[in-house]
MDTraj code that builds the backbone (N, CA, C; nanometers):
import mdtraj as md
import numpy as np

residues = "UNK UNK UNK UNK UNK UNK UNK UNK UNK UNK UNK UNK UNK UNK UNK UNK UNK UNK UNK UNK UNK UNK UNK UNK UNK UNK UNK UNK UNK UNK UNK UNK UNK UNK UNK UNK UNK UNK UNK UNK UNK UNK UNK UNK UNK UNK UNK UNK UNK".split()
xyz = np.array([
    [9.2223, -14.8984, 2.5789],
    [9.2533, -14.7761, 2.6507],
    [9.1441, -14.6737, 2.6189],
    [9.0848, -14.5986, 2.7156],
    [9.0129, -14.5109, 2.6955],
    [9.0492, -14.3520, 2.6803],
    [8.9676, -14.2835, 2.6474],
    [9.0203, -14.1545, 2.5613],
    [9.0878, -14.0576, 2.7187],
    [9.0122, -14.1232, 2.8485],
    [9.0466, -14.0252, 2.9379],
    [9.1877, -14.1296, 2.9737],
    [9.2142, -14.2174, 2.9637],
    [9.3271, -14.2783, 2.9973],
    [9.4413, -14.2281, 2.8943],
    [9.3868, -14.1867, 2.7656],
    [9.5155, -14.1565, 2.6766],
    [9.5610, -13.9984, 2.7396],
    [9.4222, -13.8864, 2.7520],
    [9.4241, -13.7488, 2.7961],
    [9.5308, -13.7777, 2.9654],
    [9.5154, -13.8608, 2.9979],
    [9.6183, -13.8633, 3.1378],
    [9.7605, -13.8936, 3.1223],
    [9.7815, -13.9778, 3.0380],
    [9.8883, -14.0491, 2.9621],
    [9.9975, -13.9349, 2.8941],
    [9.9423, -13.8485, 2.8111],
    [9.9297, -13.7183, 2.7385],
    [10.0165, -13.6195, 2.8347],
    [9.9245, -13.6217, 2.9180],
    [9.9296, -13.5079, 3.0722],
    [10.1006, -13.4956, 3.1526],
    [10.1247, -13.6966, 3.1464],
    [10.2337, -13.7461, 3.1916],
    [10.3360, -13.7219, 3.0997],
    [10.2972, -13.7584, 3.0024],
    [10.4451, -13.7308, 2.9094],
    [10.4923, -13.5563, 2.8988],
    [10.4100, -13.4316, 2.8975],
    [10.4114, -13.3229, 2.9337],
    [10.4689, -13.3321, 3.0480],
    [10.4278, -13.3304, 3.1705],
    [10.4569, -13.3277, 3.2835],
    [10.6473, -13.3814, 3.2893],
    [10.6807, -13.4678, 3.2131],
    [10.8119, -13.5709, 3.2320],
    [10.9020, -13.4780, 3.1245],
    [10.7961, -13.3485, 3.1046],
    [10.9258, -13.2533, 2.9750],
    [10.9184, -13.2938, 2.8284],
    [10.8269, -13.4040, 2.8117],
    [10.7841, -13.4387, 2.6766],
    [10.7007, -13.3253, 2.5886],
    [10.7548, -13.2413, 2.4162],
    [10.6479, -13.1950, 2.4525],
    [10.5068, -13.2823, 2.3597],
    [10.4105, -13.1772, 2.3626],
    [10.3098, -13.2945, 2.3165],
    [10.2199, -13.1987, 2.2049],
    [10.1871, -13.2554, 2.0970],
    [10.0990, -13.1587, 2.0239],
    [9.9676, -13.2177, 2.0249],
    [9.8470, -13.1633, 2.0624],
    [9.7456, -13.2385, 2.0487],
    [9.6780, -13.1504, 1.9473],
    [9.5410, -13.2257, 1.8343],
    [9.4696, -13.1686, 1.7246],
    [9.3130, -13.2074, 1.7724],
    [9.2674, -13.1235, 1.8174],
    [9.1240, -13.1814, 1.8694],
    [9.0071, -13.0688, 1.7728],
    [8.8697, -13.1069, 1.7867],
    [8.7793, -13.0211, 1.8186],
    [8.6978, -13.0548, 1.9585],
    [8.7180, -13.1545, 2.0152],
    [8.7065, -13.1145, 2.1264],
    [8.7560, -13.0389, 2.2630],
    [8.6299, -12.9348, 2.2958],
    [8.6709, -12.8062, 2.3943],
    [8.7231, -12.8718, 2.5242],
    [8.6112, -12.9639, 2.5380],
    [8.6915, -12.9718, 2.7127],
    [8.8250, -13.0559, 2.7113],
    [8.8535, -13.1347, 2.6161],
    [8.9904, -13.1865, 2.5922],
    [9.1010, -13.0382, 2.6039],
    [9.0706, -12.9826, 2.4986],
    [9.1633, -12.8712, 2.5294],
    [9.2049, -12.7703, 2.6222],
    [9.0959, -12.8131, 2.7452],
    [9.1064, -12.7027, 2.8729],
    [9.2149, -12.7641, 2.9073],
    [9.2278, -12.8715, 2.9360],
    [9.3513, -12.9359, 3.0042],
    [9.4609, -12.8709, 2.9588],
    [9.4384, -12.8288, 2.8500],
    [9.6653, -12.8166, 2.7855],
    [9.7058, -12.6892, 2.8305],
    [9.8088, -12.6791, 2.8712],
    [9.8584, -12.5240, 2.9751],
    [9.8463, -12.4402, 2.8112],
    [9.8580, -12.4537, 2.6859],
    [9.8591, -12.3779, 2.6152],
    [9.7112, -12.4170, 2.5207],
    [9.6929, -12.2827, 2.4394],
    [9.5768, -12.3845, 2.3461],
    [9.5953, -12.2690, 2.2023],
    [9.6482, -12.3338, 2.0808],
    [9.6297, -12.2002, 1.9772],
    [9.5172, -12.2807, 1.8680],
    [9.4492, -12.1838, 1.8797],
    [9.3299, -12.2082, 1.8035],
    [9.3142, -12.1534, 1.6405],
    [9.2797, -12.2510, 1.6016],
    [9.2622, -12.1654, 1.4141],
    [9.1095, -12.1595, 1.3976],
    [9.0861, -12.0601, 1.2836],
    [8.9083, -12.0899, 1.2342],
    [8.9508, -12.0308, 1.0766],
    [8.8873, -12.1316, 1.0418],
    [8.8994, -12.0678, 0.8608],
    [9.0518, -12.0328, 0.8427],
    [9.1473, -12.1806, 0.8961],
    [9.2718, -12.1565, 0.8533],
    [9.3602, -12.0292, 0.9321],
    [9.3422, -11.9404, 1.0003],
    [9.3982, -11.8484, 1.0893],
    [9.3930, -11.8825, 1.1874],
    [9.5356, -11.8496, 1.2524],
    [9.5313, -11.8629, 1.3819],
    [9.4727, -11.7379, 1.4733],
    [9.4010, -11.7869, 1.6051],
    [9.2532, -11.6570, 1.6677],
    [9.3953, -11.5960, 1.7346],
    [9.3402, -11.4846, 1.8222],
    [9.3805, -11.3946, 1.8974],
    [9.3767, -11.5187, 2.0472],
    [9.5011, -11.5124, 2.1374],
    [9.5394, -11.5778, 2.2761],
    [9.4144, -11.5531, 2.3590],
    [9.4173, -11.6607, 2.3902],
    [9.2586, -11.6650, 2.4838],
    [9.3327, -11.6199, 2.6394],
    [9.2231, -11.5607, 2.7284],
    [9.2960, -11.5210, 2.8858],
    [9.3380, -11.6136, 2.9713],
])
top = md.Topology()
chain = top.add_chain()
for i, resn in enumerate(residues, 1):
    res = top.add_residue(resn, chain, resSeq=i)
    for name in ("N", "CA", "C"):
        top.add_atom(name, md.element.get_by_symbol(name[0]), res)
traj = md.Trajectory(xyz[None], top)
């Protein structure tokens, strides 16, 4: 399975009311998620727009 097949997979189980926590450093992975809370140096940042 590939990483964009799991990110769709992911998408579906959200979509079906699942919820889903994802842990990335990758950015464009995280555009996808209707939410995104970000930490740096252990804090969580200020809500992105």
């Amino acid at each position: 399975m590939t990483g964009e097949e799991i990110a769709r997979l992911l998408g579906e189980l959200h979509a079906d009311g699942h919820t889903v926590v994802l842990v990335t450093h990758n950015e464009r992975l995280a555009q996808r998620a209707p939410r995104v809370i970000a930490l740096r140096d252990g804090a969580i940042e200020p809500a992105r727009p």
